[in-house]
py3Dmol code that shows the C-alpha trace and the ligand (Angstrom):
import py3Dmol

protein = """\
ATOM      1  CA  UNK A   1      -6.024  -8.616   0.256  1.00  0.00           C
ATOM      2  CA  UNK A   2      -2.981  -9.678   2.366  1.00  0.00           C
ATOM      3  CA  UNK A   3      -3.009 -13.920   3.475  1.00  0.00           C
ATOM      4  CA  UNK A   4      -6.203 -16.149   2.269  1.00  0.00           C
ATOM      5  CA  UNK A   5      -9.225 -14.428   4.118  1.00  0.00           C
ATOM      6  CA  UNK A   6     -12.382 -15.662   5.175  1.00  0.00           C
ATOM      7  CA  UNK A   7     -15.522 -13.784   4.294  1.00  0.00           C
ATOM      8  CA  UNK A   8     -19.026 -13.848   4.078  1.00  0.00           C
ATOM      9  CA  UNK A   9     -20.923 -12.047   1.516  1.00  0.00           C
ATOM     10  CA  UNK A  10     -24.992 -11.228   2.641  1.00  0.00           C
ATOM     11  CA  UNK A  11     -27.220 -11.410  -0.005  1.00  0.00           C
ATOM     12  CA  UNK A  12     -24.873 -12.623  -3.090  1.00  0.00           C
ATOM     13  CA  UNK A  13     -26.972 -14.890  -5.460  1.00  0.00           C
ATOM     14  CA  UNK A  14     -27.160 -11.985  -7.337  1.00  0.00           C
ATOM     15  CA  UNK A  15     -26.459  -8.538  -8.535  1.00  0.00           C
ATOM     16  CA  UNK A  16     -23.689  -6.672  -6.506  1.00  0.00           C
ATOM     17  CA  UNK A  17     -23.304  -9.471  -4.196  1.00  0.00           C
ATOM     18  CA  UNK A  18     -22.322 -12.017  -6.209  1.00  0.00           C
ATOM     19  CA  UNK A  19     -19.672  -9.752  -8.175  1.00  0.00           C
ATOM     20  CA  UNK A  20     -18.523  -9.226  -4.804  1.00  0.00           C
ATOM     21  CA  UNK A  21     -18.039 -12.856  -4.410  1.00  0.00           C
ATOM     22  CA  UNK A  22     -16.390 -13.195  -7.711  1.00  0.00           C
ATOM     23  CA  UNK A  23     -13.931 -10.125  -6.471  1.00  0.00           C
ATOM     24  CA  UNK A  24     -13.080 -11.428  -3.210  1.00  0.00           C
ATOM     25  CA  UNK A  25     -12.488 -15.232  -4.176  1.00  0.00           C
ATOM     26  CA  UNK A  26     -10.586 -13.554  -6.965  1.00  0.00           C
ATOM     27  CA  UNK A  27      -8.114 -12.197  -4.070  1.00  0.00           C
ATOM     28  CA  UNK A  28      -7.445 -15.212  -2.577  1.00  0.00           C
ATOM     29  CA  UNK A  29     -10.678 -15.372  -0.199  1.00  0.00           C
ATOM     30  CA  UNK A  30     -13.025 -18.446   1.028  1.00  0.00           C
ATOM     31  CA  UNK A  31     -16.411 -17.172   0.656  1.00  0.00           C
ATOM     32  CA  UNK A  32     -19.618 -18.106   2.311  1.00  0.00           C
ATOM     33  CA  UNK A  33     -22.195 -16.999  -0.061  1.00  0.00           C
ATOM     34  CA  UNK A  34     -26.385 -16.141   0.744  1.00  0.00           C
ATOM     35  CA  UNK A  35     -29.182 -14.832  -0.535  1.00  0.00           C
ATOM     36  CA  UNK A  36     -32.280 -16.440  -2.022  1.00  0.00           C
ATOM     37  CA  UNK A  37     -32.870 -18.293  -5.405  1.00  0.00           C
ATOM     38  CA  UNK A  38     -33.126 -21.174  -7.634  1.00  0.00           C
ATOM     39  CA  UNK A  39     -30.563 -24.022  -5.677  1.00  0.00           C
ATOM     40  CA  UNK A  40     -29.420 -25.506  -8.725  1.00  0.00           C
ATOM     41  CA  UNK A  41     -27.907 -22.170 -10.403  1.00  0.00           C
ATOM     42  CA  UNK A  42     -26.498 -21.115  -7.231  1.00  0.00           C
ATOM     43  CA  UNK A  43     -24.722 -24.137  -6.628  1.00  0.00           C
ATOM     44  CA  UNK A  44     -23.789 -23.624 -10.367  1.00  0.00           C
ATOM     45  CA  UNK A  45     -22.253 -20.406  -9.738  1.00  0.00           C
ATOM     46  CA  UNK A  46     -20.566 -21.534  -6.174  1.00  0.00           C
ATOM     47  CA  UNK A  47     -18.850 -24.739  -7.965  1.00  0.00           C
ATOM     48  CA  UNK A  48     -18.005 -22.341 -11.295  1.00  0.00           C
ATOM     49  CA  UNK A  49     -16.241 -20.129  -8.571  1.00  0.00           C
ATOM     50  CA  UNK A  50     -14.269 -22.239  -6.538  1.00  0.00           C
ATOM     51  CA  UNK A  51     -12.989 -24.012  -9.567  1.00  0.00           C
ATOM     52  CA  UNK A  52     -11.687 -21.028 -10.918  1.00  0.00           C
ATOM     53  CA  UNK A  53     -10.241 -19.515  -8.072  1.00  0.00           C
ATOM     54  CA  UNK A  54      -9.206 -22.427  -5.933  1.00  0.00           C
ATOM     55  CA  UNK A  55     -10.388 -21.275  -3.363  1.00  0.00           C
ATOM     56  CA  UNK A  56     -13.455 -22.754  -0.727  1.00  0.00           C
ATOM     57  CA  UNK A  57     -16.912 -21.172  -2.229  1.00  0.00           C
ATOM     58  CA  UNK A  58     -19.918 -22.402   0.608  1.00  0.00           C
ATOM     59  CA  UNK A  59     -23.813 -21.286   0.721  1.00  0.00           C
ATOM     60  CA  UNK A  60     -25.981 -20.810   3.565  1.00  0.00           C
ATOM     61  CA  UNK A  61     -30.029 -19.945   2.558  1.00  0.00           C
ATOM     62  CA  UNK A  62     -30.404 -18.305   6.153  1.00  0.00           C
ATOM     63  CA  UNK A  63     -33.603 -15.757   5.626  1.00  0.00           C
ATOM     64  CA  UNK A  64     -31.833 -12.533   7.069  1.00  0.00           C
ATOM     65  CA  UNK A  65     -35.114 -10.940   7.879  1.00  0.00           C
ATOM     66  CA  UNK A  66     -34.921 -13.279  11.037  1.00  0.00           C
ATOM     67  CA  UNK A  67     -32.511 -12.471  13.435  1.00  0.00           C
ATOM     68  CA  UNK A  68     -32.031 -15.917  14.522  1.00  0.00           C
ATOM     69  CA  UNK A  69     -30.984 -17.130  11.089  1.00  0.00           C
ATOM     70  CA  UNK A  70     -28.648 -14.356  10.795  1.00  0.00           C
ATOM     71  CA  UNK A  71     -26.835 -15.619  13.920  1.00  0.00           C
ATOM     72  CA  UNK A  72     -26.719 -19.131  12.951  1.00  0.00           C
ATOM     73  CA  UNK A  73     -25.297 -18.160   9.235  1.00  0.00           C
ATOM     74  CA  UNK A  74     -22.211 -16.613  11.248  1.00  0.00           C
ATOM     75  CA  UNK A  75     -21.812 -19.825  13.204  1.00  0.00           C
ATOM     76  CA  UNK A  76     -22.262 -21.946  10.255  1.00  0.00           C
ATOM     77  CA  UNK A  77     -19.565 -20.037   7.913  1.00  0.00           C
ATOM     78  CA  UNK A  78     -16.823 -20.142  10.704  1.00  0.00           C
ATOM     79  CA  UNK A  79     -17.592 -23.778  11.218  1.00  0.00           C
ATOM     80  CA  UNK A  80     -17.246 -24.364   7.610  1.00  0.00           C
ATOM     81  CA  UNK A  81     -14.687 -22.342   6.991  1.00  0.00           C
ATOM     82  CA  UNK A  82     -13.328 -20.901  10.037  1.00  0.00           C
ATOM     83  CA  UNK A  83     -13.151 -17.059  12.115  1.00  0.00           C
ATOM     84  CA  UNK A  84     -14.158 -14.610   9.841  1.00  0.00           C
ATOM     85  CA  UNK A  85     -12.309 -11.900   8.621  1.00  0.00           C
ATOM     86  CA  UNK A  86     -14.369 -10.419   5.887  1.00  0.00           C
ATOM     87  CA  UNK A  87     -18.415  -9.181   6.470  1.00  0.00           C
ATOM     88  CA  UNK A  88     -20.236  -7.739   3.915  1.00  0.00           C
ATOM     89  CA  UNK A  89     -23.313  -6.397   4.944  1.00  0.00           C
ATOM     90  CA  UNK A  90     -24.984  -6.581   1.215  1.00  0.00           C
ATOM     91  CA  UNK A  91     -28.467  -8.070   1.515  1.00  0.00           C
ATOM     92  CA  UNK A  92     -31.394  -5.557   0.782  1.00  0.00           C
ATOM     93  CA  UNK A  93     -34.910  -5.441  -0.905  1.00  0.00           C
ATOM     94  CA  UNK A  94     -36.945  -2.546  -2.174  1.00  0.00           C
ATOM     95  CA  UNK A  95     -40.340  -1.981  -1.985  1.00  0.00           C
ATOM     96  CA  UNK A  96     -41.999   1.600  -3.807  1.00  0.00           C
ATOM     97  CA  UNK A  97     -45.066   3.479  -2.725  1.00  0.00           C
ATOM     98  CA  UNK A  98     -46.415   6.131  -1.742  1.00  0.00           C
ATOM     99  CA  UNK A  99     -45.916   6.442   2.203  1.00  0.00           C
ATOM    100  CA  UNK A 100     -49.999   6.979   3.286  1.00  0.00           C
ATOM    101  CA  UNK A 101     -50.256   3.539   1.145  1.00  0.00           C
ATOM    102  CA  UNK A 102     -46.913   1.753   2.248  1.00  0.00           C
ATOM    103  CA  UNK A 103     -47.800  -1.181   3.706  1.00  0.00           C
ATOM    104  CA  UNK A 104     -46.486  -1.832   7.671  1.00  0.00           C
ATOM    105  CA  UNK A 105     -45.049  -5.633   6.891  1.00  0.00           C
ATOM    106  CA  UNK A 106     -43.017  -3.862   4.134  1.00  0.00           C
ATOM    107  CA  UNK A 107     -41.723  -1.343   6.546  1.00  0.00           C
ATOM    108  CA  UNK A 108     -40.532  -3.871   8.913  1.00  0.00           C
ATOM    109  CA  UNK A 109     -38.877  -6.271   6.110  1.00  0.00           C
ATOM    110  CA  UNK A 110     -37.118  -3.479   4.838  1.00  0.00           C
ATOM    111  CA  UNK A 111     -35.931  -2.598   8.096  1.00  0.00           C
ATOM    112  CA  UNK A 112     -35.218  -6.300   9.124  1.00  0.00           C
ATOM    113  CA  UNK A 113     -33.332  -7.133   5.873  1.00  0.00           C
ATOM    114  CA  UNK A 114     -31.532  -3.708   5.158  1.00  0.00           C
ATOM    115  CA  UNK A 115     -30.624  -2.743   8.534  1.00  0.00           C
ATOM    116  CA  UNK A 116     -30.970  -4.824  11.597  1.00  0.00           C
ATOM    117  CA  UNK A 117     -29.051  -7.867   9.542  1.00  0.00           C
ATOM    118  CA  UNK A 118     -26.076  -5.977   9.494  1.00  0.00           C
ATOM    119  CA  UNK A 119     -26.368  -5.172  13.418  1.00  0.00           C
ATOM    120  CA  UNK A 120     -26.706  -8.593  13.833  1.00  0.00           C
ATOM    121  CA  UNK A 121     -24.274 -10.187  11.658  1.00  0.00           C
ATOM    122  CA  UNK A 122     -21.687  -7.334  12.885  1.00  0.00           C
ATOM    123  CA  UNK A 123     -22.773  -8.513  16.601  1.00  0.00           C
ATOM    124  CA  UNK A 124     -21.522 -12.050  15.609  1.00  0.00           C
ATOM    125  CA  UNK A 125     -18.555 -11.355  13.634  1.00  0.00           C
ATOM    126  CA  UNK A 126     -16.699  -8.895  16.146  1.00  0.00           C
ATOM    127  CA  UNK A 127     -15.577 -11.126  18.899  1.00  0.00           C
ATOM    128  CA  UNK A 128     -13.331 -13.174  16.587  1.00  0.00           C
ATOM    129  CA  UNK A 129     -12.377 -10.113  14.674  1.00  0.00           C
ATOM    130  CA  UNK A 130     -11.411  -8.715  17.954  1.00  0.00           C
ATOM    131  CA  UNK A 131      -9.522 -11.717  19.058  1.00  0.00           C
ATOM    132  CA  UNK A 132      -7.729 -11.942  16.279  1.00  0.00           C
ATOM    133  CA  UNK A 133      -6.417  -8.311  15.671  1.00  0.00           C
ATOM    134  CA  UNK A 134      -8.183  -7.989  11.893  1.00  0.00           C
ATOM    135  CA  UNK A 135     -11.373  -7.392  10.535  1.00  0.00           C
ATOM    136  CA  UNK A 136     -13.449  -5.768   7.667  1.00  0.00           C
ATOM    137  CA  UNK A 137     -16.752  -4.824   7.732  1.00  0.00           C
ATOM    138  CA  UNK A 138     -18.334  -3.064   4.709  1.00  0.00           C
ATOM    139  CA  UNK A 139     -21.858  -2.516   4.504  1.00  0.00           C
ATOM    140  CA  UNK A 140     -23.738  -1.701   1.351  1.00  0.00           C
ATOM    141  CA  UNK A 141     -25.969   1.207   1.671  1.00  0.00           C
ATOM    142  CA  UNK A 142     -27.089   3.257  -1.291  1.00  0.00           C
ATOM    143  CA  UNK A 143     -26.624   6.837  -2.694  1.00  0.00           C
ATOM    144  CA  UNK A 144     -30.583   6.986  -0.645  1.00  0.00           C
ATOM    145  CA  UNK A 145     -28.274   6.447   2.908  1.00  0.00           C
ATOM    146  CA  UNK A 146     -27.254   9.836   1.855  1.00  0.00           C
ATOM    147  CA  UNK A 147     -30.022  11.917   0.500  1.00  0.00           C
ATOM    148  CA  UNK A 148     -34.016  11.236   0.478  1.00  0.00           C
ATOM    149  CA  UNK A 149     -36.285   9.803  -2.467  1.00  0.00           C
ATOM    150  CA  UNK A 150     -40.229  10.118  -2.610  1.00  0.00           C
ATOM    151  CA  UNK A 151     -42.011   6.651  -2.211  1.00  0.00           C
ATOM    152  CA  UNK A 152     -38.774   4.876  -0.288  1.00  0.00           C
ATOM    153  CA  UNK A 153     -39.527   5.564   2.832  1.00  0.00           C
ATOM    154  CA  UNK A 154     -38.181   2.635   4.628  1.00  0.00           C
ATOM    155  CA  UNK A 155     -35.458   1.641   2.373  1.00  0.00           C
ATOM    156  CA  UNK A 156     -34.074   5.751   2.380  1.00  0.00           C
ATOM    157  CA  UNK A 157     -34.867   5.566   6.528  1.00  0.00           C
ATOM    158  CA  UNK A 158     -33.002   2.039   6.567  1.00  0.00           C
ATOM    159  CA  UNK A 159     -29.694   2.956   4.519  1.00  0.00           C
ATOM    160  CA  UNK A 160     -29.684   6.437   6.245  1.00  0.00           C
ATOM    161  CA  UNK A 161     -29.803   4.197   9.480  1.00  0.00           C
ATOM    162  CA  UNK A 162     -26.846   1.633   7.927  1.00  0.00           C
ATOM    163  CA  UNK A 163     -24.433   4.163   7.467  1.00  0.00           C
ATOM    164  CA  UNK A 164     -25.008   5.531  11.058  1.00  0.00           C
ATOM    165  CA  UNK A 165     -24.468   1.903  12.313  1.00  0.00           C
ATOM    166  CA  UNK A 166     -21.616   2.227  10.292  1.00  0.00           C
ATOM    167  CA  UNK A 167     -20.363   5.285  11.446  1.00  0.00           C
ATOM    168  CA  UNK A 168     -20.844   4.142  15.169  1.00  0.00           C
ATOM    169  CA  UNK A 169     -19.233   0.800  15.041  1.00  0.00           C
ATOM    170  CA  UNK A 170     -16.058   2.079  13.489  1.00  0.00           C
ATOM    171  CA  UNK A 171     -15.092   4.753  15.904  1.00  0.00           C
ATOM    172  CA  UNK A 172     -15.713   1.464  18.306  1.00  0.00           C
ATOM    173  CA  UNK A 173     -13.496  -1.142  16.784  1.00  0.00           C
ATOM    174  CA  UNK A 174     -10.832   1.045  15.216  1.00  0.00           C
ATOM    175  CA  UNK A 175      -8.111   0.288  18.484  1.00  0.00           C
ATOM    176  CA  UNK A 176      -8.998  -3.880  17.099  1.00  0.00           C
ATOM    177  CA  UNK A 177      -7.254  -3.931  13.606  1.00  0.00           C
ATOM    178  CA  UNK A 178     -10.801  -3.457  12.236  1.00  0.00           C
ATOM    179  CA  UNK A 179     -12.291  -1.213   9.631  1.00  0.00           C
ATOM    180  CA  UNK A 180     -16.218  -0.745   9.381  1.00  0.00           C
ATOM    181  CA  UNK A 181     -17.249   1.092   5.646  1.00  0.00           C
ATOM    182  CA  UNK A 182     -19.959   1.503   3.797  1.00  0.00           C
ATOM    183  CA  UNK A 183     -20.566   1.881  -0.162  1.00  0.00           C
ATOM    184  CA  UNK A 184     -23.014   3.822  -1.498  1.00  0.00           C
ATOM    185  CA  UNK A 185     -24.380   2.841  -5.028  1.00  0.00           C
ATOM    186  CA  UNK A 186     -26.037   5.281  -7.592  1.00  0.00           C
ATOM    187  CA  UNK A 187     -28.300   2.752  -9.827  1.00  0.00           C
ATOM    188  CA  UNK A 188     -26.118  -0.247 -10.703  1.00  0.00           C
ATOM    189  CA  UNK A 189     -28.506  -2.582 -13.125  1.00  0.00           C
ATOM    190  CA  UNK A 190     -29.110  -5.516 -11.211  1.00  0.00           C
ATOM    191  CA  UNK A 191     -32.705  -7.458 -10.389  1.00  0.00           C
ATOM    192  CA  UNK A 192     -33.465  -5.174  -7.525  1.00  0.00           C
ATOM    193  CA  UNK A 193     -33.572  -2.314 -10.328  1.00  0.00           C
ATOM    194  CA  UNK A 194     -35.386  -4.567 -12.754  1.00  0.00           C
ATOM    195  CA  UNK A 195     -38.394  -5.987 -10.609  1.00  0.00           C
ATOM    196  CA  UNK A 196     -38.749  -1.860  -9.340  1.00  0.00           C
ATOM    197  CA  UNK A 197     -39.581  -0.773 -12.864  1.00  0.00           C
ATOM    198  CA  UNK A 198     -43.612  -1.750 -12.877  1.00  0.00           C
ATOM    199  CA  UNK A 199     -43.701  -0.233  -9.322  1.00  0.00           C
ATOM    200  CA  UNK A 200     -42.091   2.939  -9.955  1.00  0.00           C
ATOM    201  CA  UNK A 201     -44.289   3.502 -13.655  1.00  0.00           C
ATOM    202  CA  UNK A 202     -47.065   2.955 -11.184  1.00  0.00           C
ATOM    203  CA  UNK A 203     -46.257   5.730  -8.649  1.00  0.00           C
ATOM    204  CA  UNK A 204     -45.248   8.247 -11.151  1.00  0.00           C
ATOM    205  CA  UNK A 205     -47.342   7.331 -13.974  1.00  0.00           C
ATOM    206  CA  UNK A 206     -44.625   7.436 -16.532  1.00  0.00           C
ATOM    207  CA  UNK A 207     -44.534   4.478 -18.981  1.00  0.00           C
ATOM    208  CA  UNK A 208     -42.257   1.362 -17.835  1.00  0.00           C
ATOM    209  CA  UNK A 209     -39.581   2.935 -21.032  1.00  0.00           C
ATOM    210  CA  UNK A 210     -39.153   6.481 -19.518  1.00  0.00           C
ATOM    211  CA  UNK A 211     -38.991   5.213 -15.854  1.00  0.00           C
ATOM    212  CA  UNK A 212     -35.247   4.076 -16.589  1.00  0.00           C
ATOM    213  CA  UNK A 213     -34.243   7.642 -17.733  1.00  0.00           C
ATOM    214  CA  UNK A 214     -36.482   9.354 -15.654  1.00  0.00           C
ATOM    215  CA  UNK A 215     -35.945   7.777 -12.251  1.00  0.00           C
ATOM    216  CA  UNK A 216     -32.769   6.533 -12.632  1.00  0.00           C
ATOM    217  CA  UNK A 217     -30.551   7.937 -14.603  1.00  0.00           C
ATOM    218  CA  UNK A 218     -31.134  11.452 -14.513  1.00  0.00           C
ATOM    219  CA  UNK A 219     -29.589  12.020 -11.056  1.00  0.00           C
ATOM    220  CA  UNK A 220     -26.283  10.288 -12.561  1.00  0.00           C
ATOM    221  CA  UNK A 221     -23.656  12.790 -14.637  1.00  0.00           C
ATOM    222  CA  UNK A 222     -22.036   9.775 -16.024  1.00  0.00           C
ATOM    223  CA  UNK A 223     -25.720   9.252 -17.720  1.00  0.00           C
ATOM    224  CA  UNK A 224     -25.116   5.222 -17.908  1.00  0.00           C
ATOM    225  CA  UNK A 225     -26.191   2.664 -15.068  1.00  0.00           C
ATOM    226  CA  UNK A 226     -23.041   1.227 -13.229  1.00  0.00           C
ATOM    227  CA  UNK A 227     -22.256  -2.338 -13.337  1.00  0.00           C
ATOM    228  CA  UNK A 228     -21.849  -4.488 -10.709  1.00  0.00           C
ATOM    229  CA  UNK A 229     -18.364  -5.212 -10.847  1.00  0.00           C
ATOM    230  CA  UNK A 230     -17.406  -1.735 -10.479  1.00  0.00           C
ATOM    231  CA  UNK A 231     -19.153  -1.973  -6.740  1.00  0.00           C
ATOM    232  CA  UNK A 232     -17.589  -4.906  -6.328  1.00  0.00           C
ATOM    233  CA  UNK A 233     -14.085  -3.501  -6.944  1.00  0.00           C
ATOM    234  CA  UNK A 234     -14.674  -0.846  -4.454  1.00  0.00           C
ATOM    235  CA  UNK A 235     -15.458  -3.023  -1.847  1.00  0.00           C
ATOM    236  CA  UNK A 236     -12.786  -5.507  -2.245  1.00  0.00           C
ATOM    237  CA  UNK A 237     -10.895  -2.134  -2.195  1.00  0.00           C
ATOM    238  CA  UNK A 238     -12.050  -1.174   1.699  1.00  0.00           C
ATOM    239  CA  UNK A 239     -11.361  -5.097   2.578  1.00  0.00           C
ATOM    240  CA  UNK A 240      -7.976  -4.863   1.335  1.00  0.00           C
ATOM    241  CA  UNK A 241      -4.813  -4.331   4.468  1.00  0.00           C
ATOM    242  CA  UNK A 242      -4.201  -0.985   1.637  1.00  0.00           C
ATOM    243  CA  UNK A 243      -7.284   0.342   3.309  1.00  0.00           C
ATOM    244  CA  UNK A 244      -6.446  -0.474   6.711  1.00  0.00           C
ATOM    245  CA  UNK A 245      -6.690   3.749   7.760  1.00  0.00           C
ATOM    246  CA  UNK A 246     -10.634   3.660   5.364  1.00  0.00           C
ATOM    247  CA  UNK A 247     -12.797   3.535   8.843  1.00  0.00           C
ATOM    248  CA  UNK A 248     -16.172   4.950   9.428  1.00  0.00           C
ATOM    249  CA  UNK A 249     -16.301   6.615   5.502  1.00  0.00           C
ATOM    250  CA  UNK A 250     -19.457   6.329   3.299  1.00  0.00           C
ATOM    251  CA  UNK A 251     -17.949   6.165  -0.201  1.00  0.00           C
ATOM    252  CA  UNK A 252     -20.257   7.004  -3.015  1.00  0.00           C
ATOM    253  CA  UNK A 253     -20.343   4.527  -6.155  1.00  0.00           C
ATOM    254  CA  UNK A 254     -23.152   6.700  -7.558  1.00  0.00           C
ATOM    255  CA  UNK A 255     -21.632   8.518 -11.083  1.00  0.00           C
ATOM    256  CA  UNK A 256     -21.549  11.864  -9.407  1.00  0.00           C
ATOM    257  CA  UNK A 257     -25.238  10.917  -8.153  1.00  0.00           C
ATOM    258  CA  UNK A 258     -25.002  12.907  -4.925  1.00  0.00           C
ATOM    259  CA  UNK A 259     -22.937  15.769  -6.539  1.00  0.00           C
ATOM    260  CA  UNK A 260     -25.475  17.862  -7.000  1.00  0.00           C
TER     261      UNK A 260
END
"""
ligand_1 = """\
44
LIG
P -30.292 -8.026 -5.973
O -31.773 -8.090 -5.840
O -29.605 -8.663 -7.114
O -29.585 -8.572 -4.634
C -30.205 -8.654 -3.387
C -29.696 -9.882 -2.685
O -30.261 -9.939 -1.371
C -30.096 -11.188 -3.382
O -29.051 -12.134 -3.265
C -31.295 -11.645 -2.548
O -31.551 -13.047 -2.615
C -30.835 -11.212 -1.181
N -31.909 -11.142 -0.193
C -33.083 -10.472 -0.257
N -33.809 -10.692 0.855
C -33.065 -11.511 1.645
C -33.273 -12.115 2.921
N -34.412 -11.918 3.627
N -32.320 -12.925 3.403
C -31.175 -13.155 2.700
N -30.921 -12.608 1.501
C -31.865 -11.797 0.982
O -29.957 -6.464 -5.954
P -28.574 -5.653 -5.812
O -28.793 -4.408 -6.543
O -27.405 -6.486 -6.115
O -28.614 -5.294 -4.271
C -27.538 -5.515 -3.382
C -27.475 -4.382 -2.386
O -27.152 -3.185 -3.092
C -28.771 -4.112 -1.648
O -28.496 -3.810 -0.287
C -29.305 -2.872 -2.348
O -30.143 -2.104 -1.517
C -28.011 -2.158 -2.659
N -28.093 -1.128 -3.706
C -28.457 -1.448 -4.982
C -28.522 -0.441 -5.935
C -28.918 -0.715 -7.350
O -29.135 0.241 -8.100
N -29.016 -1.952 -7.788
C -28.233 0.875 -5.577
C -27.870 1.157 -4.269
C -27.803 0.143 -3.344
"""
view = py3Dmol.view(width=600, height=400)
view.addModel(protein, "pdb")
view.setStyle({"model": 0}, {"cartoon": {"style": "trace"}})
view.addModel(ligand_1, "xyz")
view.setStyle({"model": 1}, {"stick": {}})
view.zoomTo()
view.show()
């Protein structure tokens, strides 16, 4: 990544998000950081950041789920830090069942959180993107943006719906200097995977020690989980000025996942 950047990171307290932090500050970036979680250990990992990297490592709690707070996140990160250059759409949350028993305030959280953030965020980032002839945008969808899973209903309709959003804003910002991506992990082990283990065992009625190989792993050749970092990379890869001709693509993370 050419020049310090500016970026903000959605949903990065944890799991993929917070290796992309730890990838992007690596490169020379500022980094406004979100997501929910215990204040103390997040303030632990922002301070354990910027001291290692030098560079400026903020937080904003904004609730993404509320378009409002979305807006004010983006006005709060170039205050703090200034335009931004960097958005990384990476905030999501899961919820399993079956669909006649999915419950309607889960469909519309999923939908809030996992797609109409990133609309929203986008919305605010572009202008100063725009102005200033740069941008990156990379959203995180999910190997289900791509192909369909039983009892997912809203997060497979919301990811499918991400990488359209994706695949619509960068035919329109490609003449701006800006690229618009998404990634699309297989089953990287991270608390999103972790807290879906009772709910999945549930649904299928395998025991909570089979639903790992059974769910999760099966669908992956590489027959191991992927690790954050390895996300991470990718998408410090599509923010990088080598990846400045990357527009529009929805690059698979997934251990040969959607292969086959
Ligand atoms: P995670 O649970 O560690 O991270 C989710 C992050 O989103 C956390 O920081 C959480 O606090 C934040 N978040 C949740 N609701 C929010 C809200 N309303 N407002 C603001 N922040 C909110 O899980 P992860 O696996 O690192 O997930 C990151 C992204 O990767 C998600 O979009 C997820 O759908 C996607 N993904 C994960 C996998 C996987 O196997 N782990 C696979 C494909 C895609």
């Amino acid at each position: 990544i050419a020049a310090a950047r500016i970026a903000v990171v959605t949903g990065s307290t944890s799991g993929i998000g917070l290796a992309t932090v730890r990838a992007l500050a690596g490169r020379g970036c500022d980094v406004m950081v979100n997501g929910f979680g215990d204040r103390a250990e997040i303030d632990r990992n922002c301070a354990e950041i910027a001291e290692r990297t030098g560079n400026r490592i903020v937080y904003s709690a904004a609730d993404l789920s509320r378009p409002e707070e979305v807006r004010a996140m983006m006005a709060d990160a170039a205050d703090r830090l200034g335009p931004v250059d960097i958005l990384v759409n990476n905030a999501g949350v899961q919820h399993v069942a079956a669909l006649h028993e999915f419950p309607d305030d889960k469909w519309d959280l999923l939908l809030a959180v996992n797609l109409s953030a990133a609309f929203h965020a986008i919305k605010a980032a572009l202008p100063s993107m725009r102005e200033r002839r740069w941008g990156r945008i990379v959203n995180t969808a999910s190997v289900l943006g791509m192909v369909g899973a039983p009892h997912k209903p809203a997060y497979v309709a919301a990811k499918h719906g991400l990488i359209g959003l994706t695949k619509s804003v960068s035919i329109e910002v490609a003449p701006h200097g800006i690229t618009c991506n998404a990634v699309c992990p297989g089953t990287v082990l991270t608390p999103i995977i972790e807290r879906q283990i009772a709910q999945q065992a549930q649904v299928t009625g395998l025991p909570e020690d089979q639903v790992l190989q059974t769910v999760f792993l099966e669908r992956m050749p590489t027959g191991r989980l992927i690790a954050p970092e390895e996300v991470a990379s990718a998408i410090a890869f599509l923010c990088s000025d080598a990846a400045g001709s990357i527009t529009g693509a929805a690059l698979p993370v997934d251990g040969g996942y959607t292969t086959h």
